[in-house]
C-alpha positions in Angstrom: 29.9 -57.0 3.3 29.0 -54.3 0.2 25.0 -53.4 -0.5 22.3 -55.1 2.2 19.8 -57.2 0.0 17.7 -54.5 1.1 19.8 -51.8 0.4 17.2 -48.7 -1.4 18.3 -48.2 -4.7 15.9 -44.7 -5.6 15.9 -41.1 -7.2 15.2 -38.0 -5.8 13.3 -35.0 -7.0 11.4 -32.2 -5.4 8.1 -30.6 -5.8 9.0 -27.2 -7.4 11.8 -28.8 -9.5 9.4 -30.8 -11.7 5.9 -30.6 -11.0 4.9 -27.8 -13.3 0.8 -27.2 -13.2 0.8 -23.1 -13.4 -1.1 -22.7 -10.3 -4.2 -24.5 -11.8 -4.9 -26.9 -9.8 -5.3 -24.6 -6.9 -1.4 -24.5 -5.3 -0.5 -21.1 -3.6 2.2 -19.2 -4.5 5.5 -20.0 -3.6 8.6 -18.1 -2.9 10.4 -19.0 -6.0 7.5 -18.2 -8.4 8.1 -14.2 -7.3 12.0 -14.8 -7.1 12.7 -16.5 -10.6 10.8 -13.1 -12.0 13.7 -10.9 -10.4 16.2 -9.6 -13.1 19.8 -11.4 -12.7 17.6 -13.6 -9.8 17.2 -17.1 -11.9 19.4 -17.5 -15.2 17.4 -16.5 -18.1 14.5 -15.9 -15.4 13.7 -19.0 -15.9 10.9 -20.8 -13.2 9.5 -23.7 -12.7 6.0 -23.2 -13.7 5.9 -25.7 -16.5 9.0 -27.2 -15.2 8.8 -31.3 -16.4 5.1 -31.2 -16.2 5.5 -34.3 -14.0 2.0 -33.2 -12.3 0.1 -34.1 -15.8 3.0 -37.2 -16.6 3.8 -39.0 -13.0 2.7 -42.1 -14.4 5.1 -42.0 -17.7 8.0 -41.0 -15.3 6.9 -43.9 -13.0 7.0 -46.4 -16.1 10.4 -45.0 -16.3 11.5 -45.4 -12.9 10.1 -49.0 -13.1 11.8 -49.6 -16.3 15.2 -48.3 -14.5 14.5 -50.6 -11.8 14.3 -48.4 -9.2 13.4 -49.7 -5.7 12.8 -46.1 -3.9 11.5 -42.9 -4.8 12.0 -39.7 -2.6 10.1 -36.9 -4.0 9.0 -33.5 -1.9 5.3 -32.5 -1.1 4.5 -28.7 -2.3 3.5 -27.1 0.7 1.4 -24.7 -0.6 0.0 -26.9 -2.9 -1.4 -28.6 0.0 -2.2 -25.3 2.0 -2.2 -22.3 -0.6 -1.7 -19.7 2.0 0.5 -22.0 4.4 -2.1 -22.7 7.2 -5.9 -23.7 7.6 -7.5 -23.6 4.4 -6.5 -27.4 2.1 -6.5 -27.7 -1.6 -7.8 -30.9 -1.7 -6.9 -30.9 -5.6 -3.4 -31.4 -4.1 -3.8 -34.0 -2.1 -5.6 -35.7 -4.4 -2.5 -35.7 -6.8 -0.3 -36.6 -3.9 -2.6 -39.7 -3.1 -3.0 -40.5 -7.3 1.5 -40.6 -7.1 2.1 -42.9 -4.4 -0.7 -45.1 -5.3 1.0 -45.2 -8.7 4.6 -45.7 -7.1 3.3 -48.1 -4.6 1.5 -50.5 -7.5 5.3 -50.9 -9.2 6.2 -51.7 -6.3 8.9 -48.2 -5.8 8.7 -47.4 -2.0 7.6 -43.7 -1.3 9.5 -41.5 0.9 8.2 -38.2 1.2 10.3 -34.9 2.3 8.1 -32.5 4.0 9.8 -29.0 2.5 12.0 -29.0 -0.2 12.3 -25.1 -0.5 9.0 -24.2 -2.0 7.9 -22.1 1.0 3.9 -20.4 0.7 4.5 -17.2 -0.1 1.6 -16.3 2.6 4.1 -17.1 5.1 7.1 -15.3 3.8 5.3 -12.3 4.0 5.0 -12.4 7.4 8.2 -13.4 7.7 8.9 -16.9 6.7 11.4 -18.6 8.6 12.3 -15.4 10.7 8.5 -15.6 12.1 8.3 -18.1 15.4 4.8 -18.7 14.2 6.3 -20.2 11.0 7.0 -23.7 13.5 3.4 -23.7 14.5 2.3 -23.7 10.4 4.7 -26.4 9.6 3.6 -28.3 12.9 0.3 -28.3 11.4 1.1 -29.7 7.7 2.8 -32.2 9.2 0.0 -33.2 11.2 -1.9 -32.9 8.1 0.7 -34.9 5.9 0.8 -37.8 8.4 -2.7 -38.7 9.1 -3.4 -38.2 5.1 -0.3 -40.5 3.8 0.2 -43.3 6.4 -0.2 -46.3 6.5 0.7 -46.0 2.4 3.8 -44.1 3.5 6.2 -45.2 5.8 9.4 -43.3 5.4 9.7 -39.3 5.6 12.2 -36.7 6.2 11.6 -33.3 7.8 13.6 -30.8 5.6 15.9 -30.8 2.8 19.4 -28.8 3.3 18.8 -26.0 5.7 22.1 -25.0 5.0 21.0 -23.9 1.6 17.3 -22.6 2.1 18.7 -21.1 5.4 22.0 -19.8 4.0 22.0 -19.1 0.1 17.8 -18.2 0.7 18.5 -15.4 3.9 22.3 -14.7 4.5 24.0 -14.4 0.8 20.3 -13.9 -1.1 21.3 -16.2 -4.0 18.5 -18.0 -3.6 14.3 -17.4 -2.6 13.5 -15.1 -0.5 16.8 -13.4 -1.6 17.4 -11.7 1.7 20.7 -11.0 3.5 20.1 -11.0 7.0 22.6 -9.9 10.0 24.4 -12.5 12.6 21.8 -12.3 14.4 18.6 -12.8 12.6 20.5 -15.4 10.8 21.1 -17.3 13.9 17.6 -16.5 15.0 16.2 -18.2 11.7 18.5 -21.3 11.7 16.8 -22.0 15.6 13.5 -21.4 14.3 14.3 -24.0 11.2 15.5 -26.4 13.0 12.5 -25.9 15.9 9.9 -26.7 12.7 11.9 -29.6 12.1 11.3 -31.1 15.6 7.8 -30.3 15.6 7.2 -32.1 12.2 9.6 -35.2 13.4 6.8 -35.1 16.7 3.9 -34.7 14.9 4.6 -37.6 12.3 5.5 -39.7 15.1 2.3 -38.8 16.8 -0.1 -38.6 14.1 1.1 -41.6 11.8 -1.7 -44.4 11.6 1.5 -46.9 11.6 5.1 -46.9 12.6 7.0 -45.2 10.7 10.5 -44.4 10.2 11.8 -40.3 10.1 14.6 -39.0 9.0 16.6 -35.1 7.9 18.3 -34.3 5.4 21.3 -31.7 5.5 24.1 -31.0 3.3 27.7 -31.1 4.0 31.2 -30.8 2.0 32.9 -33.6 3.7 36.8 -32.6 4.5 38.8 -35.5 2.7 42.0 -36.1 4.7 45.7 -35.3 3.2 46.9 -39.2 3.5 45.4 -42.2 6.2 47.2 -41.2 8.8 45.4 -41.0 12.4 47.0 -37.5 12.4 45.9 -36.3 9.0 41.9 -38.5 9.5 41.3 -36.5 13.0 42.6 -33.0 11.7 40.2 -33.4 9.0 37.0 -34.8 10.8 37.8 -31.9 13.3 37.8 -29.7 10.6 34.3 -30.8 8.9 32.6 -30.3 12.1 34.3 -27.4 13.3 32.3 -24.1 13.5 33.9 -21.4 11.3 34.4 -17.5 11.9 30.9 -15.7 11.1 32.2 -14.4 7.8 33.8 -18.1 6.5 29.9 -19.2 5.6 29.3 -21.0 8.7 25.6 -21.1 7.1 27.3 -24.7 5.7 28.9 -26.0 9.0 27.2 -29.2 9.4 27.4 -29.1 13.5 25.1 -26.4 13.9 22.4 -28.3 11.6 22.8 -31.6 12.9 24.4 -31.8 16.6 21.1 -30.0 18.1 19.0 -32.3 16.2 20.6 -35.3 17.2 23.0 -34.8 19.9 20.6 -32.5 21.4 22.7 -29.6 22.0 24.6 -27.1 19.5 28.3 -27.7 19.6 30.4 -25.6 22.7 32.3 -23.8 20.2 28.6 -22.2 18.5 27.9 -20.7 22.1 31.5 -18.9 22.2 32.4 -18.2 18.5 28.8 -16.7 17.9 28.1 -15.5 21.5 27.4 -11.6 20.5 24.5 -12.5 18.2 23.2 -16.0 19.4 19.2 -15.9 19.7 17.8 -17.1 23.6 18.2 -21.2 23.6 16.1 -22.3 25.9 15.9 -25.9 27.3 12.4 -26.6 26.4 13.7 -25.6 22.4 16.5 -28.3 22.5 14.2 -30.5 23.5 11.8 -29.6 20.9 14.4 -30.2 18.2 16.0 -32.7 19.2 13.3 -35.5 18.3 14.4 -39.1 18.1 15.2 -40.0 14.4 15.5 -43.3 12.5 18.2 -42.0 10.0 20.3 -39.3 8.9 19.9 -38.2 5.4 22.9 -36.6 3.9 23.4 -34.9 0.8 26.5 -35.3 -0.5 28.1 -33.9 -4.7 31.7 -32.3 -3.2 34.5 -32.7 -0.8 37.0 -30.7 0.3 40.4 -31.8 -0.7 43.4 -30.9 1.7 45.3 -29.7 -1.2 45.4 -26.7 -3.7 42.4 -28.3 -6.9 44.7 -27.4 -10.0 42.8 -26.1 -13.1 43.0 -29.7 -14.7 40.9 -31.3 -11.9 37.5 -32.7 -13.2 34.7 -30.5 -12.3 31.0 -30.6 -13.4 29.1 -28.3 -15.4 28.0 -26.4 -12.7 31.8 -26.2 -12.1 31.7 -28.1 -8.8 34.8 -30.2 -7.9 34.4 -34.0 -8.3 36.1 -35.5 -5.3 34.4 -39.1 -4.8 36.1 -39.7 -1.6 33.5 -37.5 -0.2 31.2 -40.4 0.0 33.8 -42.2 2.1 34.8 -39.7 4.8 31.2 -38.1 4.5 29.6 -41.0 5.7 32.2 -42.2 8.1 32.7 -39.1 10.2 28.7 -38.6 10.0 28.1 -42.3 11.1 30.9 -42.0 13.8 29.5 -38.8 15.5 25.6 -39.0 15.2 25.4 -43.5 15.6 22.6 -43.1 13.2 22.0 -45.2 9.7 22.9 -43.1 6.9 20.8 -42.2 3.7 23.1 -40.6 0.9 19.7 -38.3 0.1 21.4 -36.8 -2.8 24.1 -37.6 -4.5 24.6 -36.7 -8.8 26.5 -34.6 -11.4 25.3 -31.3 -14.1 26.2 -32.1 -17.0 26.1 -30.2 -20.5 23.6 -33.4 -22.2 22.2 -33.6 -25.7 20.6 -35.3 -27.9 23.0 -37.0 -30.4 22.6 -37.9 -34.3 21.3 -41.0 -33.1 18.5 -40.2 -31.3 20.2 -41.0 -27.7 21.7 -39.3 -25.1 25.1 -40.5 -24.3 26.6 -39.4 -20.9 29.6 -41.4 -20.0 30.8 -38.5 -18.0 28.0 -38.5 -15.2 28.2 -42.5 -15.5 31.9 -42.0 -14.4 31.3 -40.0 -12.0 28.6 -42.0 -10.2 31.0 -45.1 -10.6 33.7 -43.6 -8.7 31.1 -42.1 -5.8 29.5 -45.0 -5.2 32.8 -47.1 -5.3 33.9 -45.2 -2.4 30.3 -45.3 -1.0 30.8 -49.5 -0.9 34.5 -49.3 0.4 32.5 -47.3 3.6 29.8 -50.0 3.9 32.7 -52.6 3.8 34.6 -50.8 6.4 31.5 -50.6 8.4 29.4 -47.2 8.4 25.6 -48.2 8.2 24.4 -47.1 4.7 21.1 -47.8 4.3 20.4 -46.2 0.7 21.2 -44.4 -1.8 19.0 -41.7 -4.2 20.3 -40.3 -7.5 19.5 -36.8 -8.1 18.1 -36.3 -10.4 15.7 -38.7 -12.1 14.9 -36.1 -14.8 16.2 -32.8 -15.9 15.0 -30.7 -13.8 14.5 -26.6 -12.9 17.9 -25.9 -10.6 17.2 -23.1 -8.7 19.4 -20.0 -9.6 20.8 -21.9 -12.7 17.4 -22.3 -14.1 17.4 -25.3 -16.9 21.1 -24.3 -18.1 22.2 -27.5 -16.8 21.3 -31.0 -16.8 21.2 -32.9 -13.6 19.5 -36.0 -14.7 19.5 -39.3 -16.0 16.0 -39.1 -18.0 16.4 -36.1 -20.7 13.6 -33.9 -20.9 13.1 -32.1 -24.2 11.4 -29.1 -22.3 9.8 -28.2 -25.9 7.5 -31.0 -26.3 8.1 -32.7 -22.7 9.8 -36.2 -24.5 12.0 -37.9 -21.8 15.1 -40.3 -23.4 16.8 -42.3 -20.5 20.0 -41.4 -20.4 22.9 -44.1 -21.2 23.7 -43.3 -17.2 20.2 -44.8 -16.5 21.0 -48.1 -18.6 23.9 -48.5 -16.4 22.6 -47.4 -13.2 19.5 -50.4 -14.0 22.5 -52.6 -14.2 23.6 -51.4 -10.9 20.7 -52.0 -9.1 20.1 -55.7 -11.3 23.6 -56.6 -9.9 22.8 -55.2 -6.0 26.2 -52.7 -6.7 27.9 -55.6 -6.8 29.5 -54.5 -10.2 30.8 -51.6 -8.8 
């Protein structure tokens, strides 16, 4: 069976990450340009200001993606470079650029899929609340509204929100990421339901608005649990463990049933209403009904798994010291696939790395070209055994601004030289051409 002819070979990036522009083309201030200026906040206090510059080089980073062979690109739109103070007022400077991209994407021939919010959130609306404010689902409700009537028909494919388990949890319940905040139980649990209400809304109003059919998707995260052995026993004690709802102090701001069984299944999980019953907001019929919004695909970010044994200080990690376990995009997939019955996108899948640029003028990564080879083995040996994998985007395409680990480490497999801007593909993007030359069959 293996990779569909069809199957979307792309890269991923997100607004903030790599667009760069210093506010001069008339975006709004985000949360992370206040956040990165917080001492101990961002490493280095790094930001992504300058970032790759990608809003002055999109069509040398599209030559590149060509050159790659690429087939799909999923990038974020900046919402409040689109509406500087989150509502009402548009920059039309930004949609311009947005417009200028996909044009350029769309004439070599790399299919655009556009994620709504990747983070980035106005900084207008955080300070009245953000994503604790109900009003926040009526603001996103509108950019979507705007997004779909200003991007279709030349966009076909989008997805809602990226990971609200991190923007949700490491943004407002451990604050190691924008806004910072550590909310209680409850006001946690209140801003999860109003996420995932903006995320229905959008999923509506794209449907609604779009001047084609189009096909809508969401993207969470997970940390797939990767069974001891194949035993039936050992597969169902870990598939009840990935979607089981931990205790409130066990980060249950990662559980991937409260982020996905609404949105889908169109009700949380029985457990969520007993475990977290002293601090659950009011659910209300009509909100279940808002979220849950029919969807073409589930999106899945997927860099980890946890192993059901004791990781031994030998085992292969990256640089950001995550755990390689490449099994994860086998049972990741599977148990997804088996539960929600939707086609899967792996939305993000990639390794940090400590790159450089050798005597020779390249950059030679065999380590993150391992690492892919072994993910997207196991990602094949779940297409073969039947779990509907539609596609599959790198992260990252280029080096990039990570968050709370600012441009310490290198997630992708252009180098950028942030000094001058140069990007060197990677050795991991001469092989990852030949995988997409060769349709994965040389996997």
């Amino acid at each position: 069976m293996s990779f569909k002819k069809d199957f979307a070979w792309g890269v991923a990036t997100s607004s903030y990450q790599i667009e760069g522009g210093n506010l001069e083309d008339g975006r709004g201030r985000n949360i992370w340009d206040d956040f990165c200026k917080w001492p101990g906040k961002v490493y280095n206090q790094h930001d992504g200001l300058i970032a790759c510059d990608h809003i002055n080089r999109f069509k040398e980073d599209i030559k590149i993606m060509k050159e790659i062979g690429v087939k799909a690109y999923r990038f974020s739109i900046s919402w409040p470079r689109i509406f500087p103070n989150g509502t009402k007022e548009i920059n039309k400077q930004g949609l311009a650029f947005y417009h200028q991209l996909i044009d350029e994407l769309l004439l070599n021939n790399i299919e655009p899929y556009i994620t709504l919010f990747h983070w980035d959130l106005p900084i207008a609306l955080h300070r009245k609340g953000g994503w604790l404010n109900p009003n926040i689902v009526e603001a996103f409700e509108e950019y979507a509204i705007l997004i779909a009537k200003e991007f279709t028909p030349k966009v076909k494919n989008f997805i809602t929100l990226n990971e609200p388990q991190c923007f949700c949890g490491l943004g407002y319940v451990t604050g190691d990421h924008a806004p910072g905040w550590k909310l209680n139980y409850s006001d946690s649990l209140f801003l999860f339901h109003n996420a995932l209400k903006a995320h229905g809304v959008a999923a509506r109003a794209l449907r609604d608005y779009a001047k084609c059919p189009i096909s809508i998707g969401y993207s969470p995260t997970s940390v797939p649990v990767i069974p001891k052995n194949k035993s039936t026993e050992e597969i169902e004690k870990a598939r009840k463990e990935y979607f089981e709802l931990p205790s409130l102090d066990k980060h249950y701001h990662f559980c991937p049933s409260i982020f996905s069984d609404p949105v889908i299944l169109g009700d949380y999980p029985q457990d969520y209403y007993e475990k977290y019953k002293d601090y659950l907001p009011n659910i209300t019929k009509e909100d279940l009904k808002i979220i849950n919004q029919p969807l073409d695909f589930l999106g899945q970010n997927i860099y980890f798994g946890n192993k059901k044994v004791t990781f031994e200080s030998n085992d292969p990690h990256t640089d950001l010291n995550w755990n390689i376990v490449p099994e994860s995009l086998y049972w990741g997939p599977k148990f997804l696939y088996e539960r929600y019955k939707l086609p899967i996108y792996i939305t993000e899948n990639g390794m940090a790395n400590a790159d450089r640029i050798s005597l020779d003028g390249k950059v030679h990564d065999p380590q993150r070209i391992d690492y892919l080879n072994r993910y997207l083995i196991e990602l094949k040996r779940a297409i073969n055994d039947g779990i509907d994998v539609r596609g599959y985007f790198l992260w990252s395409l280029l080096d990039n601004f990570e968050w709370a680990e600012g441009y310490r480490s290198r997630f992708g497999i252009v180098y950028v030289d942030y000094s001058n801007q140069k990007r060197i593909m990677k050795d991991s993007a001469y092989w990852y051409n030949s995988v997409i030359k060769e349709n994965g069959a040389n996997i």
